[in-house]
N, C-alpha and C positions, 0 to 999 in steps of 0.2 A: 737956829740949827746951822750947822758949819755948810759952807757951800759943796753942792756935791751928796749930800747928805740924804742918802732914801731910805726906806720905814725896810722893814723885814718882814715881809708877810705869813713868814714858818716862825715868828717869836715865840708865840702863844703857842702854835701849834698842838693838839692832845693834852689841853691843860684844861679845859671847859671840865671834865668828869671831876676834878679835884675839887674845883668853885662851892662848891656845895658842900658837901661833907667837911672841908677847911676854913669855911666860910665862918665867923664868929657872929653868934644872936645880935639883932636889933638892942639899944637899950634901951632898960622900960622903959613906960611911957612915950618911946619912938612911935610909935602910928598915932595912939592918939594927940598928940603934940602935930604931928603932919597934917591929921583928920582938920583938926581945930585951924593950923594954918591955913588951909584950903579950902575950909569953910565947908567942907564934907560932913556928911550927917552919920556917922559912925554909929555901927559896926556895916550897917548894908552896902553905901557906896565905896568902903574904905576895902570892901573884899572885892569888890569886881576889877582891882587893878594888883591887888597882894596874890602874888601865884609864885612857887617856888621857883628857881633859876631852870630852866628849860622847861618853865610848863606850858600848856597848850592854851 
C-alpha cells in the first residue's frame, strides 16, 4: 500500500442487504467436495456451519 494510505471504513457501508440476493450458488458438488476435504461426515456436521449470510 502507498504510504499514507488508510482503509475507508464507509466503503462497504449498506451493501450487506445486497450479499445475498446477488450472491451466485455454490457449484455442485461444492460442500460435498469441502465435506470430503475436512473429513466431515456429511450431511449432519457439514449443516452446523452452512447458514445463510446473516444467520443466527
Amino acid at each position: 500500500m502507498p504510504d499514507g494510505w488508510q482503509w475507508d471504513s464507509t466503503l462497504f457501508r449498506g451493501s450487506a442487504a445486497y450479499y445475498g440476493p446477488g450472491r451466485l450458488p455454490y457449484a455442485p458438488g461444492f460442500a460435498q467436495t469441502l465435506a470430503t476435504a475436512l473429513g466431515l461426515d456429511p450431511p449432519t456436521e457439514i449443516m452446523t456451519w452452512r447458514k445463510p449470510y446473516g444467520g443466527q
